[in-house]
MDTraj code that builds the backbone (N, CA, C; nanometers):
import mdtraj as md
import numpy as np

residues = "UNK UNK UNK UNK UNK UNK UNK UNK UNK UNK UNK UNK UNK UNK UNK UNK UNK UNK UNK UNK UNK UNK UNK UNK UNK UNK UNK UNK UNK UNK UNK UNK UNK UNK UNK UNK UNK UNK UNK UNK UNK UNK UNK UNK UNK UNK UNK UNK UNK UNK UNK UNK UNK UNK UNK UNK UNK UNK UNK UNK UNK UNK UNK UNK UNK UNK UNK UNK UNK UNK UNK UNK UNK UNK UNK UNK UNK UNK UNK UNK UNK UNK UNK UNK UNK UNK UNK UNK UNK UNK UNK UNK UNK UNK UNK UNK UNK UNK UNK UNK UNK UNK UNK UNK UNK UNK UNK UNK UNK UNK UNK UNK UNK UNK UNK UNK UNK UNK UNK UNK UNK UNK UNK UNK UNK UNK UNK UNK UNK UNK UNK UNK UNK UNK UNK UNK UNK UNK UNK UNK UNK UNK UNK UNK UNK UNK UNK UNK UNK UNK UNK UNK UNK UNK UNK UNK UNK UNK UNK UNK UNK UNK UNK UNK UNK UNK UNK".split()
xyz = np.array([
    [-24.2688, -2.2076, -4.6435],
    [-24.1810, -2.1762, -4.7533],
    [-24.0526, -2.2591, -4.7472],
    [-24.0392, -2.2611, -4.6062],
    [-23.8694, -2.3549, -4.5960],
    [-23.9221, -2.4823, -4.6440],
    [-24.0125, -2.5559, -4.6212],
    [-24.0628, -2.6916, -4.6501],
    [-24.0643, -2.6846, -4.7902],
    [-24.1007, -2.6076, -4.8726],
    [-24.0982, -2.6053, -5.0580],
    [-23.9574, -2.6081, -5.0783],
    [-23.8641, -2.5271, -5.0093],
    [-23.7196, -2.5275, -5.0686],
    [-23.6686, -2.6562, -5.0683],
    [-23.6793, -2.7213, -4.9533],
    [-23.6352, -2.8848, -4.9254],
    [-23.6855, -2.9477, -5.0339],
    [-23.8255, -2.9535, -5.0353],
    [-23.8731, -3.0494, -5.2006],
    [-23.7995, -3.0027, -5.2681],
    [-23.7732, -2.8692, -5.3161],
    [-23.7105, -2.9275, -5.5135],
    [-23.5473, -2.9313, -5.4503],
    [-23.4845, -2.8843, -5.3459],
    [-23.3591, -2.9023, -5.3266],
    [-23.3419, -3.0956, -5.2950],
    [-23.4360, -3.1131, -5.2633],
    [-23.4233, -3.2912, -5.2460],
    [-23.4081, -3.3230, -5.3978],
    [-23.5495, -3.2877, -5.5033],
    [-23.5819, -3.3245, -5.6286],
    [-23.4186, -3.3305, -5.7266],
    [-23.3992, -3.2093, -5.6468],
    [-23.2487, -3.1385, -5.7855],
    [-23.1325, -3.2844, -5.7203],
    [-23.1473, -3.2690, -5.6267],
    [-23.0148, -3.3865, -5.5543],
    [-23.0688, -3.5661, -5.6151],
    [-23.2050, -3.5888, -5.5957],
    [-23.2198, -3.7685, -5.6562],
    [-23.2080, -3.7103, -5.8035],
    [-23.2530, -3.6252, -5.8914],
    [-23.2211, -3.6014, -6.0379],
    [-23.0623, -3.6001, -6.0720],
    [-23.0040, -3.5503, -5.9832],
    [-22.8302, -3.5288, -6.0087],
    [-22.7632, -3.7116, -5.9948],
    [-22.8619, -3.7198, -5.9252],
    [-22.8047, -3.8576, -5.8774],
    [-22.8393, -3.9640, -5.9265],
    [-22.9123, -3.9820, -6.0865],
    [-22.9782, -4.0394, -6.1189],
    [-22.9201, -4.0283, -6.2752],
    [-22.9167, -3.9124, -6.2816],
    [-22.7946, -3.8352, -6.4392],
    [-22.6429, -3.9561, -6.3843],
    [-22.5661, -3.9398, -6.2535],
    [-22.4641, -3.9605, -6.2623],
    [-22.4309, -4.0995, -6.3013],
    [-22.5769, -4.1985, -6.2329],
    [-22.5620, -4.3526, -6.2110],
    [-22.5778, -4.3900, -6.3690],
    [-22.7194, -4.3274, -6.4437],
    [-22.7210, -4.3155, -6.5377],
    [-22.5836, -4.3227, -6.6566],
    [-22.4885, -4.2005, -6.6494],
    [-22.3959, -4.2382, -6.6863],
    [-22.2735, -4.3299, -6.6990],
    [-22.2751, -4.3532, -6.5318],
    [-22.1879, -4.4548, -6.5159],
    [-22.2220, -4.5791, -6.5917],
    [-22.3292, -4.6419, -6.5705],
    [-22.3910, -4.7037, -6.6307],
    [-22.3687, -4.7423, -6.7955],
    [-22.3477, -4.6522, -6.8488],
    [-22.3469, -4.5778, -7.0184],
    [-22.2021, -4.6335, -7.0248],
    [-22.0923, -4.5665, -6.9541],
    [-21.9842, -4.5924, -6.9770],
    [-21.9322, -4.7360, -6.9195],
    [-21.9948, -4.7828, -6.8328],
    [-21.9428, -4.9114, -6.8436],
    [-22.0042, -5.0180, -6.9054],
    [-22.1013, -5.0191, -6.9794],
    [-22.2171, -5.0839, -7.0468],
    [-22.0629, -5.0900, -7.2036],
    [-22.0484, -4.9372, -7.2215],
    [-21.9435, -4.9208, -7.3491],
    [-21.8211, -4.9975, -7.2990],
    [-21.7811, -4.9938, -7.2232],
    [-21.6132, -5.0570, -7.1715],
    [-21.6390, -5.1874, -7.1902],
    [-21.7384, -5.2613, -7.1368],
    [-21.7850, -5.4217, -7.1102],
    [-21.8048, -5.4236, -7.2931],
    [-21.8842, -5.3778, -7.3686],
    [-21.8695, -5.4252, -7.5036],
    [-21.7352, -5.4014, -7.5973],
    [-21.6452, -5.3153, -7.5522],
    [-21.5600, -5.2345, -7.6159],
    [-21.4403, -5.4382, -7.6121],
    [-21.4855, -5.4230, -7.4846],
    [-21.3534, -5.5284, -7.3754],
    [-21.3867, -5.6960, -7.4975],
    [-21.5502, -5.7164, -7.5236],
    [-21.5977, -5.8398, -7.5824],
    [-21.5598, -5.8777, -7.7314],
    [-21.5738, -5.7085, -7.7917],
    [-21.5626, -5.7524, -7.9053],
    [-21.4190, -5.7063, -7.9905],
    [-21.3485, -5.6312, -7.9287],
    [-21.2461, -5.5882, -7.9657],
    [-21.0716, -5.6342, -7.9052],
    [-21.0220, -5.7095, -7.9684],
    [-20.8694, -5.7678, -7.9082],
    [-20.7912, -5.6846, -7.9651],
    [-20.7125, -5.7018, -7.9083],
    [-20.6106, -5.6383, -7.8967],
    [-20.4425, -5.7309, -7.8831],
    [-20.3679, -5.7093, -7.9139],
    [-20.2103, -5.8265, -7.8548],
    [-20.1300, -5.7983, -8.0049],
    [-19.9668, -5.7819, -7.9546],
    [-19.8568, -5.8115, -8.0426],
    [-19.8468, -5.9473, -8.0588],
    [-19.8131, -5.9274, -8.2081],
    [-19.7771, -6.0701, -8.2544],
    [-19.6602, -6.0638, -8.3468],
    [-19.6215, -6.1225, -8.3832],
    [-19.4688, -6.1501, -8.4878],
    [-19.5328, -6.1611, -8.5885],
    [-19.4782, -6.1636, -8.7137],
    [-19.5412, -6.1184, -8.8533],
    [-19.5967, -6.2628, -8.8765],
    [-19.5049, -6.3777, -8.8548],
    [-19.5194, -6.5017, -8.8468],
    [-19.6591, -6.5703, -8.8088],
    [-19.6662, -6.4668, -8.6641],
    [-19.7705, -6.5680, -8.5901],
    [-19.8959, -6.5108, -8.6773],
    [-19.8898, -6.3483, -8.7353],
    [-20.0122, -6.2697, -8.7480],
    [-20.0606, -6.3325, -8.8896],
    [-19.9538, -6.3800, -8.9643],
    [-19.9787, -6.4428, -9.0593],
    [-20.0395, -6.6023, -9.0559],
    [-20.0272, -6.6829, -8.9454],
    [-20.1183, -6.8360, -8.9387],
    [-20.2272, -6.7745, -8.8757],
    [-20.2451, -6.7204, -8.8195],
    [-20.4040, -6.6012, -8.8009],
    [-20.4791, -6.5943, -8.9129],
    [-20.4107, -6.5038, -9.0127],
    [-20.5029, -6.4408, -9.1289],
    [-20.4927, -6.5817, -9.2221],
    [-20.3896, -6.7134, -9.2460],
    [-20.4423, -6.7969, -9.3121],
    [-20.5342, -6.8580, -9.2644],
    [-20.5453, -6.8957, -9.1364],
    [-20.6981, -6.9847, -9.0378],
    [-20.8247, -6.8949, -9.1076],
    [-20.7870, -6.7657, -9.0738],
    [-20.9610, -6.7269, -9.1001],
    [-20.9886, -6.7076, -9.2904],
    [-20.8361, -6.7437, -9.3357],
    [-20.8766, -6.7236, -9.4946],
    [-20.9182, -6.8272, -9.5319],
    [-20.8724, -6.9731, -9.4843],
    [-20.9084, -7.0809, -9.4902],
    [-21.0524, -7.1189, -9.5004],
    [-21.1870, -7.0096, -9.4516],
    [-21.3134, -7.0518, -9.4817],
    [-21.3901, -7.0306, -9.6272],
    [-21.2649, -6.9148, -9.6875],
    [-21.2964, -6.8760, -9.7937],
    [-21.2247, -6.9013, -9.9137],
    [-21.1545, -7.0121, -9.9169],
    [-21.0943, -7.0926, -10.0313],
    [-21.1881, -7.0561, -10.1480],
    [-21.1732, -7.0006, -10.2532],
    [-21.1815, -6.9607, -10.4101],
    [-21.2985, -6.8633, -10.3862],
    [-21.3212, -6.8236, -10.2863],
    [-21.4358, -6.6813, -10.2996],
    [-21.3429, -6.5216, -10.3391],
    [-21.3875, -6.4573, -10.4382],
    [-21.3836, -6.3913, -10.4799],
    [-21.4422, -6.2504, -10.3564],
    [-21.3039, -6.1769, -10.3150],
    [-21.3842, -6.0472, -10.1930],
    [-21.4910, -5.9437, -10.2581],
    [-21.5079, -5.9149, -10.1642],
    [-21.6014, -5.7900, -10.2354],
    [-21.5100, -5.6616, -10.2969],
    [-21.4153, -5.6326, -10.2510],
    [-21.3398, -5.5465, -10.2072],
    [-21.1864, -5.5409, -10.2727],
    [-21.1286, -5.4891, -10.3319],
    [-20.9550, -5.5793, -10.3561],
    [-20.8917, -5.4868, -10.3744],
    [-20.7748, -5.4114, -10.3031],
    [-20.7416, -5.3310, -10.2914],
    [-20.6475, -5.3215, -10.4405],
    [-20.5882, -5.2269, -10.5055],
    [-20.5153, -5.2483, -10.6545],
    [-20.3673, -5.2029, -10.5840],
    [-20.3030, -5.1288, -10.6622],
    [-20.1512, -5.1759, -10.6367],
    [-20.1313, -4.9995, -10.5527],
    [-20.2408, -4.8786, -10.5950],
    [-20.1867, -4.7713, -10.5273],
    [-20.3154, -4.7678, -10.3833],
    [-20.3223, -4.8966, -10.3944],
    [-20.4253, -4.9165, -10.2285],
    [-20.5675, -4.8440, -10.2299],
    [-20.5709, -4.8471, -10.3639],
    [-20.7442, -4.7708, -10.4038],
    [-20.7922, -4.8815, -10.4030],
    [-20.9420, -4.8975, -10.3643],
    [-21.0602, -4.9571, -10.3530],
    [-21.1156, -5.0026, -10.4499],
    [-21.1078, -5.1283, -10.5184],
    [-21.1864, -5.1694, -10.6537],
    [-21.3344, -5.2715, -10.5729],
    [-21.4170, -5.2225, -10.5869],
    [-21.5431, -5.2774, -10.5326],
    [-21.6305, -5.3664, -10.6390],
    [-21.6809, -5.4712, -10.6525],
    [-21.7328, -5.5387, -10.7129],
    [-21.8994, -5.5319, -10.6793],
    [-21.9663, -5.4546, -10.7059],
    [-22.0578, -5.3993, -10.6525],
    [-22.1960, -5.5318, -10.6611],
    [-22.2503, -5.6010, -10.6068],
    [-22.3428, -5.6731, -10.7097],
    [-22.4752, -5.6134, -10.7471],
    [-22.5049, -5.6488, -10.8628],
    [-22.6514, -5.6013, -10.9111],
    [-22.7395, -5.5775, -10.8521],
    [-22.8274, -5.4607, -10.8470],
    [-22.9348, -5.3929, -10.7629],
    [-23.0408, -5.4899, -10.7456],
    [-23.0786, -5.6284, -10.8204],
    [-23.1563, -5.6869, -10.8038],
    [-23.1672, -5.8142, -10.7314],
    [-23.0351, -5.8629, -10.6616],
    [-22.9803, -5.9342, -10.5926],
    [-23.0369, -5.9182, -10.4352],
    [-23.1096, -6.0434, -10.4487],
    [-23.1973, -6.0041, -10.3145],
    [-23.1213, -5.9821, -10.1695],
    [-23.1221, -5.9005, -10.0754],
    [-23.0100, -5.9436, -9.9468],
    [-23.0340, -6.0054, -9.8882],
    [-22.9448, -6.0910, -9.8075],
    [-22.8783, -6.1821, -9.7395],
    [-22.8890, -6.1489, -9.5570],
    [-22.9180, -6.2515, -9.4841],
    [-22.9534, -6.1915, -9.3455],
    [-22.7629, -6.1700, -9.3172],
    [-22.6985, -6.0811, -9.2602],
    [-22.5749, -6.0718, -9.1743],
    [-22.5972, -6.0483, -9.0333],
    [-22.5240, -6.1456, -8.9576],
    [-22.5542, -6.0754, -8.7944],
    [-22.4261, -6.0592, -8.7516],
    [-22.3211, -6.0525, -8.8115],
    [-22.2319, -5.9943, -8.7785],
    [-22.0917, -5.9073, -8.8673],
    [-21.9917, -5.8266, -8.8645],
    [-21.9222, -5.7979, -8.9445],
    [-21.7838, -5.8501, -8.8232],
    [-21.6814, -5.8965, -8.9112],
    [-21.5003, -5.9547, -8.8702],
    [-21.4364, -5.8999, -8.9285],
    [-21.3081, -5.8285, -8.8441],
    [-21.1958, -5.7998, -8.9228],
    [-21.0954, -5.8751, -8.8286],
    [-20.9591, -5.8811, -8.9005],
    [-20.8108, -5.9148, -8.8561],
    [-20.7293, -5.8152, -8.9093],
    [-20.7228, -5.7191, -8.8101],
    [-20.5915, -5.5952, -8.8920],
    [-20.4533, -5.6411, -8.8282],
    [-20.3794, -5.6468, -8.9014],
    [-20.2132, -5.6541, -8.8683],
    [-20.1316, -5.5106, -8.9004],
    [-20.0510, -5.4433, -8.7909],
    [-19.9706, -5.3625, -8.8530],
    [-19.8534, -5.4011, -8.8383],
    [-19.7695, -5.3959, -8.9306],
    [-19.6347, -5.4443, -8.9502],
    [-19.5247, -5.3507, -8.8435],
    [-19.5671, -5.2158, -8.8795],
    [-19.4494, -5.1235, -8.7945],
    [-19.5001, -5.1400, -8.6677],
    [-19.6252, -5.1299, -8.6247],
    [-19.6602, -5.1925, -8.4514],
    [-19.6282, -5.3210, -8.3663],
    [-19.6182, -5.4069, -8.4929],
    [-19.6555, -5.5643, -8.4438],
    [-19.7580, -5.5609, -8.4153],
    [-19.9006, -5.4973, -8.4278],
    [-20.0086, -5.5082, -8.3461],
    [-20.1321, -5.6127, -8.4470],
    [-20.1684, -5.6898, -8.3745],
    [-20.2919, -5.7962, -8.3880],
    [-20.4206, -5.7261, -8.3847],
    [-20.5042, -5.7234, -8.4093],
    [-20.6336, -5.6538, -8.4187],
    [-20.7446, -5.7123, -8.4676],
    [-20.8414, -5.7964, -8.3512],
    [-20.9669, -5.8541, -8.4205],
    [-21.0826, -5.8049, -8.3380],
    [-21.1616, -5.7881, -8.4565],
    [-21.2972, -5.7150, -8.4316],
    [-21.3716, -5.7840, -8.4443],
    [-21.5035, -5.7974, -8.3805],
    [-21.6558, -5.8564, -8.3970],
    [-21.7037, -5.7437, -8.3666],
    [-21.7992, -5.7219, -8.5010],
    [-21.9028, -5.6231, -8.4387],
    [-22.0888, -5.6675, -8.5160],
    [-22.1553, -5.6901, -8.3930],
    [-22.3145, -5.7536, -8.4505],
    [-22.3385, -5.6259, -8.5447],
    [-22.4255, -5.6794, -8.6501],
    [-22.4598, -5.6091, -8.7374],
    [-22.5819, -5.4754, -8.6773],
    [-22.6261, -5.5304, -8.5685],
    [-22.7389, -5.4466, -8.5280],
    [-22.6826, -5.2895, -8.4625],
    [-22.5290, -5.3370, -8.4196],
    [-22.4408, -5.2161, -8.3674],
    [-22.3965, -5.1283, -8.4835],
    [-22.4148, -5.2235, -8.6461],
    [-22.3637, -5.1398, -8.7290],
    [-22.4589, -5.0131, -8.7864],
    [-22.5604, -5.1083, -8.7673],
    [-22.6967, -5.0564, -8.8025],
    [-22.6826, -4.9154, -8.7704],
    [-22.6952, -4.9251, -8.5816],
    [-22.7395, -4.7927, -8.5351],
    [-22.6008, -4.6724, -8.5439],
    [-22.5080, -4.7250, -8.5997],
    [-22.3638, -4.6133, -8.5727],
    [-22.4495, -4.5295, -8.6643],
    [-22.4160, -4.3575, -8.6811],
    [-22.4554, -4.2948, -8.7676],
    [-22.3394, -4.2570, -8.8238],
    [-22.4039, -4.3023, -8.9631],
    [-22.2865, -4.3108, -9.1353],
    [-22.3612, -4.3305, -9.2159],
    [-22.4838, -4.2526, -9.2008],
    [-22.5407, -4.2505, -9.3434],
    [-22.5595, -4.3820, -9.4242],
    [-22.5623, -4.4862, -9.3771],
    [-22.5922, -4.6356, -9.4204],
    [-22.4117, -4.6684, -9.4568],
    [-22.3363, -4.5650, -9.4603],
    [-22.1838, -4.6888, -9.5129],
    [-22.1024, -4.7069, -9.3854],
    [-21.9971, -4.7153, -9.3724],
    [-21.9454, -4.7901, -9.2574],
    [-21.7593, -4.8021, -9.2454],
    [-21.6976, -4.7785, -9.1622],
    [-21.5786, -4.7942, -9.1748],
    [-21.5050, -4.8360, -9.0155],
    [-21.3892, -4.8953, -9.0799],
    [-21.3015, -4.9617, -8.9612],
    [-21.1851, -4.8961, -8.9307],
    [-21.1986, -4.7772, -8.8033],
    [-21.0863, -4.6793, -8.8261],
    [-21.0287, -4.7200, -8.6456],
    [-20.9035, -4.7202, -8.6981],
    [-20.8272, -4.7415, -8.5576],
    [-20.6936, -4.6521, -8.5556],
    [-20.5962, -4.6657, -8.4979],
    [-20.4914, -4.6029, -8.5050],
    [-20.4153, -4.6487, -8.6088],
    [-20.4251, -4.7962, -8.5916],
    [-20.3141, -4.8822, -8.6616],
    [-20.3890, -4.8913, -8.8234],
    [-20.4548, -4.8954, -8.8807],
    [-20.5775, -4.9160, -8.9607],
    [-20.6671, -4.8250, -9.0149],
    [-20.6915, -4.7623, -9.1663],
    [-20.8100, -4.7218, -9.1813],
    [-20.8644, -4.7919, -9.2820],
    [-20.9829, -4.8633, -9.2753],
    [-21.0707, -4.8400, -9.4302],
    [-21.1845, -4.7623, -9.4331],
    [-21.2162, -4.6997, -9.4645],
    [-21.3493, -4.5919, -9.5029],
    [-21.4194, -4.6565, -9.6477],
    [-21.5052, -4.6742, -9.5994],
    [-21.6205, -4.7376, -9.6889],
    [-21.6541, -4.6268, -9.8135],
    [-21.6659, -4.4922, -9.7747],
    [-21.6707, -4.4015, -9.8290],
    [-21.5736, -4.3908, -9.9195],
    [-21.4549, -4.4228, -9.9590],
    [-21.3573, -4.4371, -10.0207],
    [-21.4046, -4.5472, -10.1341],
    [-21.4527, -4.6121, -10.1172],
    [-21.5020, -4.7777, -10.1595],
    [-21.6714, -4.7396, -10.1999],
    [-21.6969, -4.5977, -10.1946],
    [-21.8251, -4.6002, -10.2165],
    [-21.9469, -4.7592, -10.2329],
    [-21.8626, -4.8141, -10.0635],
    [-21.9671, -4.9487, -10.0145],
    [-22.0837, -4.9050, -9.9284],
    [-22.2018, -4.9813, -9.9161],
    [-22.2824, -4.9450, -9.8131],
    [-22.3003, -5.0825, -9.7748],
    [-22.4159, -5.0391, -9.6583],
    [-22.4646, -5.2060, -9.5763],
    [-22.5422, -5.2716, -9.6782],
    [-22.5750, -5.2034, -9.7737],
    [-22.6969, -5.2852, -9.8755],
    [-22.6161, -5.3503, -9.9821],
    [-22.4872, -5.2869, -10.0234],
    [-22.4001, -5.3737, -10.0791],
    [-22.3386, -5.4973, -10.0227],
    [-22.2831, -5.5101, -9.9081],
    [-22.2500, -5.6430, -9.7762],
    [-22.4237, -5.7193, -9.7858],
    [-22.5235, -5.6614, -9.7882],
    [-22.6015, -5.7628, -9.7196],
    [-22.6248, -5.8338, -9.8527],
    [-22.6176, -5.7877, -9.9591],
    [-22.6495, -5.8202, -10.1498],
    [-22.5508, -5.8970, -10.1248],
    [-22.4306, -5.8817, -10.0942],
    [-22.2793, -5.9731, -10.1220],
    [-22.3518, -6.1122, -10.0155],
    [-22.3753, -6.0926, -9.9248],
    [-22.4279, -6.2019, -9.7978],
    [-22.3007, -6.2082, -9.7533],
    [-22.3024, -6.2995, -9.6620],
    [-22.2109, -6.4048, -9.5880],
    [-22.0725, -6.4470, -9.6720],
    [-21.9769, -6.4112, -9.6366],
    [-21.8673, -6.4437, -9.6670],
    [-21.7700, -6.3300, -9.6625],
    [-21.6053, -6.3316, -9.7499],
    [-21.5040, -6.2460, -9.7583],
    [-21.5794, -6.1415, -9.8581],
    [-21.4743, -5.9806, -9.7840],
    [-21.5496, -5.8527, -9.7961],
    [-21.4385, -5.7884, -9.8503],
    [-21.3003, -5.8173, -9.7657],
    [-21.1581, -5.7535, -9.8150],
    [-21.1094, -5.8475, -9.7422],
    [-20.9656, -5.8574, -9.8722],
    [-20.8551, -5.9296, -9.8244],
    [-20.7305, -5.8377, -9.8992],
    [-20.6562, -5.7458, -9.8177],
    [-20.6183, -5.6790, -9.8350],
    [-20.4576, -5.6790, -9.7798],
    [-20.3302, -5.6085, -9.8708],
    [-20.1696, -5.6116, -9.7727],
    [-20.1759, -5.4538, -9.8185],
    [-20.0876, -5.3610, -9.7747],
    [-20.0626, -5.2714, -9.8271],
    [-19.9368, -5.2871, -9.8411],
    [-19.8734, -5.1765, -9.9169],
    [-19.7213, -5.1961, -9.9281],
    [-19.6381, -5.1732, -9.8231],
    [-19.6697, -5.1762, -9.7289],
    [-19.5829, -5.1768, -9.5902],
    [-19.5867, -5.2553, -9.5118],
    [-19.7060, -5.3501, -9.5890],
    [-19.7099, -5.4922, -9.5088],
    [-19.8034, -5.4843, -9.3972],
    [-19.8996, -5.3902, -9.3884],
    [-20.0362, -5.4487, -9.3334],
    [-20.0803, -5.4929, -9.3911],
    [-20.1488, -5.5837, -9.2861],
    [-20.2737, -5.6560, -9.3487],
    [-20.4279, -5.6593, -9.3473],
    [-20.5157, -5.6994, -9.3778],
    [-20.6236, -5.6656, -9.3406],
    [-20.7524, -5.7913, -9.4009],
    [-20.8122, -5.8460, -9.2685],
    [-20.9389, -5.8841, -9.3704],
    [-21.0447, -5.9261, -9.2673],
    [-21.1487, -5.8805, -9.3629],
    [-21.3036, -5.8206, -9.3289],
    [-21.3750, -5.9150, -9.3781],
    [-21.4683, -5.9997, -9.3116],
    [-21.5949, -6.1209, -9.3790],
    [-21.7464, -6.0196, -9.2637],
    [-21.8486, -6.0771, -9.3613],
    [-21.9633, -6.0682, -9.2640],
    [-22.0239, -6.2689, -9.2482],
    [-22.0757, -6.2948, -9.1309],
    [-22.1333, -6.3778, -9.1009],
    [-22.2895, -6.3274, -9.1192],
])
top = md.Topology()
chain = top.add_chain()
for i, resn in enumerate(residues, 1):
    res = top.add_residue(resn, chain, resSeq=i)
    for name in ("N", "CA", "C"):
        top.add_atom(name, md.element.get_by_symbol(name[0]), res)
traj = md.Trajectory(xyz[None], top)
């Protein structure tokens, strides 16, 4: 009988120990992607601004998907349901907050967008930053119809900034 207690008291100890590595695992798997695709750094309004012209610079006379109006509501340019989609493998933002000084660039592969659960729409929420897609009644099938290119190019009246392309 003592010999049965040892088996599952061994079993319960490599299972505990297997949950913990397991996790560790989980959480640093998240830290190592968190660390790749997400920057972080203060910048002067100056510098945050030759930032957001470099990356506006690919999109000289494209029209966003997205354009925020003057009370920061969401005017979406939706394209036609018959507009075949476009492969994306990735979504970019550049958030600036003015009262932080804070810089903010995101890469996130589209396959990470895929699996977040949101009901197919999608949003970029930080401290400094919200857009909710849901607001914008956008989904991924609208971005992948739009394809490749600018999504939002956005200031608010306090002087953030914001802008979103998919590759």
């Amino acid at each position: 009988m003592a010999t049965k207690n040892k088996t599952w008291v061994s079993i319960l100890i490599a299972a505990i120990v297997i949950v913990v590595v397991f996790a560790i695992a989980v959480v640093g798997s998240s830290a190592y992607f968190i660390s790749r695709h997400i920057h972080s750094q203060f910048a002067s309004t100056e510098s945050a601004e030759e930032q957001f012209t470099r990356a506006r610079a690919r999109f000289v006379g494209q029209a966003p998907l997205i354009e925020l109006n003057h009370d920061d509501r969401p005017i979406v340019h939706h394209p036609p349901a018959e507009t075949p989609r476009s492969a994306i493998t990735a979504l970019h933002a550049v958030v600036y907050n003015s009262d932080s000084r804070k810089l903010v660039t995101v890469s996130v592969p589209m396959w990470v967008v895929r699996m977040m659960p949101s009901h197919k729409r999608f949003s970029f929420v930080s401290n400094d930053v919200e857009f909710d897609s849901s607001r914008a009644h956008l989904t991924l099938e609208d971005v992948e119809r739009h394809g490749p290119g600018l999504i939002l190019d956005g200031r608010s009246r306090d002087g953030d900034r914001v802008l979103i392309w998919a590759e």
